[in-house]
N, C-alpha and C positions, 0 to 999 in steps of 0.2 A: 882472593875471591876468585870462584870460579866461576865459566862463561856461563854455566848453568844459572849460576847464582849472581850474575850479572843482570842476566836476562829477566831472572824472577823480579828482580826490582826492579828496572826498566819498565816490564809489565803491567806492577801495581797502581793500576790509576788511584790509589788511595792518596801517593806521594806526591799529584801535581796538576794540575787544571789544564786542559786542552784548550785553546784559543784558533780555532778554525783560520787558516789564512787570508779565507778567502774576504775576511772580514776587511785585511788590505790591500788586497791584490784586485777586487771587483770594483770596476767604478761607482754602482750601485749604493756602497757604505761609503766612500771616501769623507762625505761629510760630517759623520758620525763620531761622536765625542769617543776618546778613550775611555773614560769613565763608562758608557754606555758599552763597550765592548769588555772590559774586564766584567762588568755586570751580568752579560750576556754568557761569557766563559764560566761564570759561580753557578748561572740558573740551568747551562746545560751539564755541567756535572750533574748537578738534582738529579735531570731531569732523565740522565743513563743510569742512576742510581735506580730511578722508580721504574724504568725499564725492565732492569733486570728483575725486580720483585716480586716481577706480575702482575696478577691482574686485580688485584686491591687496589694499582695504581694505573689504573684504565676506566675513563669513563665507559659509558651503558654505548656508544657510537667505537668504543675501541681504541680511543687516543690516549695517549700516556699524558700524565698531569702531576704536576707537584705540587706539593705545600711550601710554602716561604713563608715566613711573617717579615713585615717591612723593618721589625727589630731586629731580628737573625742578618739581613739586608747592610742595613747601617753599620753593625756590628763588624760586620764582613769588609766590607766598605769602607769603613772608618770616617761615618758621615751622617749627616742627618735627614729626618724624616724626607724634607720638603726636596732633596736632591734624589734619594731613592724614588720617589715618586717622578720625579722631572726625569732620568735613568727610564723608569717604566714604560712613563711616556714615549720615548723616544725608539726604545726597541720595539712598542705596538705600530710607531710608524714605520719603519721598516719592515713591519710584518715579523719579526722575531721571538716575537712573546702576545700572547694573549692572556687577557686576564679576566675569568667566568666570577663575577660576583655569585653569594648564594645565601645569604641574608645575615640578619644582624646576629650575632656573635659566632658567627659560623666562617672557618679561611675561605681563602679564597681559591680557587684553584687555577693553579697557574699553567698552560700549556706553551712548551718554547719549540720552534721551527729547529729541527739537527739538522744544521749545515751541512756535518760531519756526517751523515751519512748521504748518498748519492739518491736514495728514492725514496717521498717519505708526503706523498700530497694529501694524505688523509689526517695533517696534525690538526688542525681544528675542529673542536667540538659543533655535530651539525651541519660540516662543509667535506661532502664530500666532491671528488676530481671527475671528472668525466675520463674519455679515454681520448677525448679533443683539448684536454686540458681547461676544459670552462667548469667554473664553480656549480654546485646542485645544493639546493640546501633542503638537509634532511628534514 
C-alpha cells in the first residue's frame, strides 16, 4: 500500500465514527453515560452527512438537521426503545441534540451540537447567538 493510498483510507469517514474528546476531557460531561456518548458519535456522523448534502438538510433558520428513527437508533445500539429514548434525554440535557417534533406520522427532525467543529452557535432551530454570546429567539 501506498502513502497515497494510505492516506485515502485514513480520510474515508465512511470506515469509522468520530468521538470528540472533549466528550472526556471537559468536566462539563464527565457524568455522562457511555452509552449516551457512543449515541452522541452515531447522531453526529448523520448529522456531517446532511451537512455535506446541502440544503434539503437545512432548515428555513439555516441549521443542518437529520432524520433518525428510534428503530435505526436501537438497531445501531443494540437496544431497546425505552433506553434510546432515556440516551435522547440525556444528550438534550447537555444541550447536544435537540429534538423538533412535527406531527403525527411525520420524523422528527433531529438537530445535534458539532463539538467537532470550533464555531457553530447558530445549531438550534430559532435560536440565534448574539455577538455578547446571549440567546435571541427568532
Amino acid at each position: 500500500m501506498t502513502m497515497t493510498e494510505y492516506d485515502e483510507l485514513m480520510n474515508d469517514t465512511r470506515l469509522f465514527y468520530r468521538l470528540p474528546k472533549r466528550l472526556f476531557e471537559d468536566p462539563a460531561f464527565e457524568e455522562m453515560s457511555i452509552d449516551a456518548k457512543m449515541l452522541y458519535m452515531i447522531l453526529l456522523d448523520r448529522r456531517c452527512l446532511s451537512e455535506i448534502n446541502g440544503s434539503d438538510w437545512r432548515d428555513d433558520h439555516g441549521c443542518v438537521f437529520i432524520y433518525f428513527t428510534i428503530e435505526e437508533m436501537m438497531r445501531l445500539m443494540n437496544c431497546g426503545n425505552k433506553k434510546i429514548n432515556e440516551l435522547l434525554k440525556e444528550l438534550e440535557k447537555y444541550d447536544l441534540v435537540q429534538r423538533k417534533h412535527r406531527g403525527l406520522g411525520k420524523l422528527n427532525r433531529i438537530y445535534v451540537y458539532d463539538l467537532l467543529s470550533p464555531y457553530n452557535p447558530n445549531w438550534k432551530p430559532g435560536v440565534k447567538k448574539t455577538m455578547e454570546g446571549d440567546e435571541k429567539y427568532a
